[in-house]
C-alpha positions in Angstrom: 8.7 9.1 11.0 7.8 11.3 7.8 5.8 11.0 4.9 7.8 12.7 2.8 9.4 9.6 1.5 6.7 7.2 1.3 4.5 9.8 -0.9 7.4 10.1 -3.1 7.3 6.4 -3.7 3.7 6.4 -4.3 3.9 9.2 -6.1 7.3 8.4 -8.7 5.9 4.7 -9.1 2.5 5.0 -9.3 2.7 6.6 -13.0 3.4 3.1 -13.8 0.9 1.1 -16.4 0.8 -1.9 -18.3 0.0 -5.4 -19.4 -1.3 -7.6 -22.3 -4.4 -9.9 -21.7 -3.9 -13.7 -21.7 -6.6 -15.9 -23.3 -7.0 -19.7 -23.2 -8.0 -21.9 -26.0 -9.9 -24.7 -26.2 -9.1 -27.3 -28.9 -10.8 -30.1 -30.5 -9.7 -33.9 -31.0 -10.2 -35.8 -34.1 -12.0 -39.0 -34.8 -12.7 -42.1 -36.7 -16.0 -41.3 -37.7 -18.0 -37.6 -38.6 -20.3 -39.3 -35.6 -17.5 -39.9 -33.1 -15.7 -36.5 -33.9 -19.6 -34.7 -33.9 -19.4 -36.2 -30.0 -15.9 -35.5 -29.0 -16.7 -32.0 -30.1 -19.4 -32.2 -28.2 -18.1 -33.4 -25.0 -15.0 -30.5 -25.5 -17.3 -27.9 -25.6 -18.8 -28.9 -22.1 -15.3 -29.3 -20.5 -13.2 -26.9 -21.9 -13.1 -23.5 -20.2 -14.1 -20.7 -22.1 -11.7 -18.5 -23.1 -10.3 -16.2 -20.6 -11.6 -12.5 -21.9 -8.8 -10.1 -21.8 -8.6 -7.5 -19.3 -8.9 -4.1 -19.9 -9.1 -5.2 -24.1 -7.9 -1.9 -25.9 -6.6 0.1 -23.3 -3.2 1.6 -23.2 -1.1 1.5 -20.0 -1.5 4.8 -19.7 -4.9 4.3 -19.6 -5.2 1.3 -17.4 -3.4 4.0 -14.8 -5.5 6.6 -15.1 -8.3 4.1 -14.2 -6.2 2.8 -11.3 -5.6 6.4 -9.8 -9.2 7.2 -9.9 -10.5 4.2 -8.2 -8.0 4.2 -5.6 -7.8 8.1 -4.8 -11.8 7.3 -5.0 -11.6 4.7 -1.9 -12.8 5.7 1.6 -10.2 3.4 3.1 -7.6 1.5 2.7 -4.2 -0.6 4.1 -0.5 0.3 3.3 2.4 -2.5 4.0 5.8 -2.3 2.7 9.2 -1.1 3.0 10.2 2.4 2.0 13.8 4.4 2.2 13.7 7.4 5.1 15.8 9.9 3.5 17.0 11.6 6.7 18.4 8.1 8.3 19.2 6.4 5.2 17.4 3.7 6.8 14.3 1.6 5.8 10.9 2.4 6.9 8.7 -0.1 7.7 4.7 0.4 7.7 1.6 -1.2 7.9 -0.9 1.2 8.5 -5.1 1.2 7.6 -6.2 4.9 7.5 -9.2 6.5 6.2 -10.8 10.1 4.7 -11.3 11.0 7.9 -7.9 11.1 9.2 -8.2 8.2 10.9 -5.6 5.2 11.1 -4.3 2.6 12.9 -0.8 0.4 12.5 2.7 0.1 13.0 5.9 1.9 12.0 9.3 1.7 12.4 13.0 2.2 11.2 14.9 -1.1 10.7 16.8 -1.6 13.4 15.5 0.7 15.7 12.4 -0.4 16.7 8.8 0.3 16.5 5.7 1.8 17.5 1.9 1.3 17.3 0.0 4.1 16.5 -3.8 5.0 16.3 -5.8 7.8 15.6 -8.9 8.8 16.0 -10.8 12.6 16.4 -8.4 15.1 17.6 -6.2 12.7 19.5 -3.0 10.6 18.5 -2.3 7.3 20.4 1.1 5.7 20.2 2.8 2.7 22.2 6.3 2.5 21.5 8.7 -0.1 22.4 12.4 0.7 24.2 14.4 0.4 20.7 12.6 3.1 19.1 12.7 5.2 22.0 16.4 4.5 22.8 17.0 5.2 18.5 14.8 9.1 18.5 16.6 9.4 22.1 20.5 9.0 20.5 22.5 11.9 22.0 20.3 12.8 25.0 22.0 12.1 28.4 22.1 8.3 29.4 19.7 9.1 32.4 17.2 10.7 30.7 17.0 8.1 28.6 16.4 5.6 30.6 13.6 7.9 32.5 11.6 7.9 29.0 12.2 4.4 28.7 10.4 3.5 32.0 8.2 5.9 31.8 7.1 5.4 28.4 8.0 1.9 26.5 5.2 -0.8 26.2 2.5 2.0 27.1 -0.1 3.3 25.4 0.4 7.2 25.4 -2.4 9.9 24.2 -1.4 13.7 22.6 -3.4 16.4 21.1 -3.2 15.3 17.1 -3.1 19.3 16.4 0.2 19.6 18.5 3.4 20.5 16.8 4.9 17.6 17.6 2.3 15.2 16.1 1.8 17.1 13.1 3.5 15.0 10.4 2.3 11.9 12.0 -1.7 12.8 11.8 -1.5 14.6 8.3 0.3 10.9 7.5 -3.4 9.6 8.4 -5.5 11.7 6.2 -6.3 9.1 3.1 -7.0 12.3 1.1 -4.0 14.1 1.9 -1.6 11.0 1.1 -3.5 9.7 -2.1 -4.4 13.4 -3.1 -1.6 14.5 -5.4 -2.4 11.4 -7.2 -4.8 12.8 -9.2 -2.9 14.9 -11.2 -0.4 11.7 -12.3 0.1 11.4 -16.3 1.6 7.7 -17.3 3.4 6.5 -20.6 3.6 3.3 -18.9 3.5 0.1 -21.3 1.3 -3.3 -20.2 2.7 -6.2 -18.8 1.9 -9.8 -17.8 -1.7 -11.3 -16.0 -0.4 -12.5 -12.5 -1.9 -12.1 -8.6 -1.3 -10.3 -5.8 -2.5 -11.9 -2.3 -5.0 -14.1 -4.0 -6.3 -11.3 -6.6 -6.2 -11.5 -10.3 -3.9 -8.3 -11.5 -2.2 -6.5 -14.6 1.0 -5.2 -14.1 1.9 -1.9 -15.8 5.8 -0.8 -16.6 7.7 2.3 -16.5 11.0 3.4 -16.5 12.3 7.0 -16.3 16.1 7.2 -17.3 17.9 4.1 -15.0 14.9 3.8 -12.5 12.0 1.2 -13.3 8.9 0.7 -11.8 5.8 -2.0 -11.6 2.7 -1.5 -10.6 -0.3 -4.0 -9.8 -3.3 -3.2 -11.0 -6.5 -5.2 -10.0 -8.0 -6.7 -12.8 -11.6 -8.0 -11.4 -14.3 -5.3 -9.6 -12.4 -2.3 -9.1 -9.5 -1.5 -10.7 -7.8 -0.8 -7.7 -3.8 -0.4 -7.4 -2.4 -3.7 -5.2 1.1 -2.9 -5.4 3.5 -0.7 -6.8 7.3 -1.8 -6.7 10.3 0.4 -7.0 13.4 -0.2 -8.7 14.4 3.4 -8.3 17.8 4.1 -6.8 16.4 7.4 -5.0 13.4 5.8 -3.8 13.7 1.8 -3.8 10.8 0.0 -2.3 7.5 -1.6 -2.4 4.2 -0.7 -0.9 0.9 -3.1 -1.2 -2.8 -1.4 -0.8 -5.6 -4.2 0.7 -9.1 -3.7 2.8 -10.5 -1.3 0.5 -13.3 0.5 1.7 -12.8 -1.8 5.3 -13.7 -0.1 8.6 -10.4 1.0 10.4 -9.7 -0.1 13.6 -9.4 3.1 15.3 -10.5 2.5 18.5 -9.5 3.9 22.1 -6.5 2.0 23.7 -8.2 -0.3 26.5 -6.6 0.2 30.2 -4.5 3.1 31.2 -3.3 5.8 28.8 -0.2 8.6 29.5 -1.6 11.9 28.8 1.4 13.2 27.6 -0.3 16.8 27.2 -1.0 16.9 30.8 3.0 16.0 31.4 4.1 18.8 29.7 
């Protein structure tokens, strides 16, 4: 598991921008009488909704991203869910993982069709419970017997390592919010607006952009912050889509209850 992929997602479709505003209009009905019409009019203007007000009025894509990236990159916390290529395995990554500025996270990831593991972290020290297909799938090419050592030793239990070993390196800079959302900053967008629509229950802009074949949409929240929602890939490098959610939400990075594997202490 690698970030490398995921951040270029992020990264490639985030520069994405776009949308116009929709408006609603109220009408007015005609009567028989000046008096009748007066009233109609009158009743109209107490039943009609008032006209939707156009979000982000006179900004450019462009623009609309640049607000996006700051509030998001601004965020103590957040949630990541999607799909995302693995360019090693030519597989698809799956994630769904809450982490925070403080390099803490908690979630799941996994390679389709090869399993999965649960993974906290919290302080100096990475937690992970992995089940037999992803340990069988990272274990391809070690002898049979050894394999199926790890497996009972390890599958369906919680296991602890030192997040400053070599080994889970990748995986706890992949929990620092700041180090995944950091190159972000320095994103530039031509993107163009698009529709009104919602994501998970939240009003939302989308914003275009291609670059030569590939196209890209991004979801832009529309009411509070302007916080990115989704950003979907139509890229044939990096074809995906990853949602953002809990915002600023504690992460559940707590100790595994019962029995842990010290896997330091095994060597």
């Amino acid at each position: 598991m690698r970030r490398t992929a995921l951040a270029a997602l992020c990264l490639a479709a985030v520069a994405t921008a776009g949308l116009t505003g929709c408006g609603g209009e109220g009408g007015a009905n005609s009567g028989t009488s000046s008096d009748s019409a007066g009233q109609n009019t009158a009743k109209e203007r107490k039943s009609s909704p008032e006209p939707k007000e156009e979000p982000f009025a006179g900004l450019t894509g462009g623009e609309i991203a640049e607000r996006a990236l700051k509030a998001t990159t601004g965020a103590s916390s957040l949630r990541m869910k999607g799909d995302v290529p693995d360019e090693e395995t030519g597989g698809t990554i799956h994630i769904d993982m809450a982490l925070n500025e403080q390099g803490e996270c908690a979630g799941t990831m996994g390679l389709e069709g090869q399993g999965e593991a649960e993974l906290i972290k919290t302080g100096d020290t990475l937690y992970m419970k992995y089940d037999e297909a992803f340990l069988r799938a990272q274990s391809k090419g070690e002898p049979e017997a050894d394999v199926d050592a790890a497996v009972a030793l390890l599958a369906g239990k919680w296991t602890k390592t030192s997040a400053k070993g070599a080994d889970a390196g990748d995986i706890a800079g992949f929990c620092d919010l700041d180090l995944v959302l950091g190159d972000l900053e320095d994103e530039r967008s031509e993107a163009t607006r698009g529709k009104t629509t919602t994501v998970d229950g939240t009003p939302a802009i989308t914003l275009e952009e291609r670059e030569g074949r590939d196209r890209y949409t991004v979801y832009v929240a529309t009411e509070g912050e302007p916080y990115l929602l989704r950003i979907d890939s139509a890229s044939a490098a990096d074809p995906g889509s990853i949602s953002f959610a809990d915002y600023d939400e504690p992460v559940p990075a707590d100790k595994p209850a019962g029995d842990v594997l010290d896997l330091d202490a095994l060597g």
